[in-house]
C-alpha positions as CSV (number, residue, x, y, z in Angstrom):
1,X,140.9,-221.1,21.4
2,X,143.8,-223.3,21.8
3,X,147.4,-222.3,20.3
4,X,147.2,-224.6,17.0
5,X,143.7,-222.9,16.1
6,X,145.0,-219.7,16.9
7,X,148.5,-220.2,15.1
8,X,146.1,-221.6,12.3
9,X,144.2,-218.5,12.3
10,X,147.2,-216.4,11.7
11,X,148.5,-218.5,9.1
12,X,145.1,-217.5,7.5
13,X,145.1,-214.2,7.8
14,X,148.8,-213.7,6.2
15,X,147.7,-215.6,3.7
16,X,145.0,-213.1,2.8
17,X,146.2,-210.1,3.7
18,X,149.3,-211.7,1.0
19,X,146.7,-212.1,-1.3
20,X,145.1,-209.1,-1.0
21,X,148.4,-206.9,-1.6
22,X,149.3,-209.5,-4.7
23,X,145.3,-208.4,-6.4
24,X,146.1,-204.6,-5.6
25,X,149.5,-205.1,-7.4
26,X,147.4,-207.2,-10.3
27,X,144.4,-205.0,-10.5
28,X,147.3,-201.4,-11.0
29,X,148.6,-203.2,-13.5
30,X,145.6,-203.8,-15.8
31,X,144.4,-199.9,-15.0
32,X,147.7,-199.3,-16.5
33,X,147.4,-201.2,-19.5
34,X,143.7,-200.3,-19.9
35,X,145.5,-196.5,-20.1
36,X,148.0,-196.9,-22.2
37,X,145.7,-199.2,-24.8
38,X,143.4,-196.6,-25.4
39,X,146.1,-194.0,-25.5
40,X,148.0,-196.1,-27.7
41,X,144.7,-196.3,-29.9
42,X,144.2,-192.3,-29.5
43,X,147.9,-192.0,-30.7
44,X,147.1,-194.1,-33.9
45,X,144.2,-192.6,-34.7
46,X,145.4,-189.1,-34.5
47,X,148.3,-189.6,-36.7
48,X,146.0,-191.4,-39.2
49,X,144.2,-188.3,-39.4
50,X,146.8,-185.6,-39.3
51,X,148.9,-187.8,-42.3
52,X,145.4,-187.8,-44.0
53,X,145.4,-184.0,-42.9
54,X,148.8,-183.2,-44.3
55,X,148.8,-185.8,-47.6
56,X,145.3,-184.4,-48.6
57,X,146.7,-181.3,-50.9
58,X,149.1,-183.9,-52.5
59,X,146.3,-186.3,-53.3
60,X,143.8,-183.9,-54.8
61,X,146.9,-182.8,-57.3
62,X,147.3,-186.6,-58.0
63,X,143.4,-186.9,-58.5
64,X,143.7,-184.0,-60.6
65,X,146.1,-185.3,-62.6
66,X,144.4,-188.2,-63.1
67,X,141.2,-186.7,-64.2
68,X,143.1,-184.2,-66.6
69,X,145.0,-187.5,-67.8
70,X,141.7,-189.0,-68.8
71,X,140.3,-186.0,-70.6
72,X,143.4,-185.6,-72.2
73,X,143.1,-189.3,-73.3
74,X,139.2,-189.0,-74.1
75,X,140.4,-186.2,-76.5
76,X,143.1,-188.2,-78.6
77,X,140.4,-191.1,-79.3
78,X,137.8,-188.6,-80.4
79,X,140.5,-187.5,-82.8
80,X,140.8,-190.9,-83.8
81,X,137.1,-191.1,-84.3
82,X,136.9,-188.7,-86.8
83,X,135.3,-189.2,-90.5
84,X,137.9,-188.1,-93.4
């Protein structure tokens, strides 16, 4: 092997060992985004559920109160309804 194949060789070699370090670096990163997505998504998720969780007794009063609000409501127009 003469010197310009073997200085050609090296030049290679650097080149994909450079490489090599650059996809390690590349590939790290996108485990570490592929982590923090789906603990991003975990986060969302669980806060949907506990305000769902803590807002439920407030909307069952609501829905009460709605429901009540009807009847009440029914009630006045059967008054209204009423032969004299």
């Amino acid at each position: 092997m003469n010197p310009e194949e073997r200085k050609l060789l090296q030049n290679t070699f650097n080149l994909a060992e450079e490489n090599n370090k650059m996809l390690r670096k590349v590939r790290g990163v996108q485990k570490r985004q592929a982590f923090f997505s789906i603990l991003k998504w975990i986060i969302i998720i669980g806060v949907a559920v506990g305000a769902f969780y803590f807002l439920q007794p407030y909307i069952d009063n609501v829905l009460k109160f709605i429901q009540d609000s009807s009847a009440s409501l029914n009630q006045l127009k059967n008054l209204g309804n009423i032969p004299h």
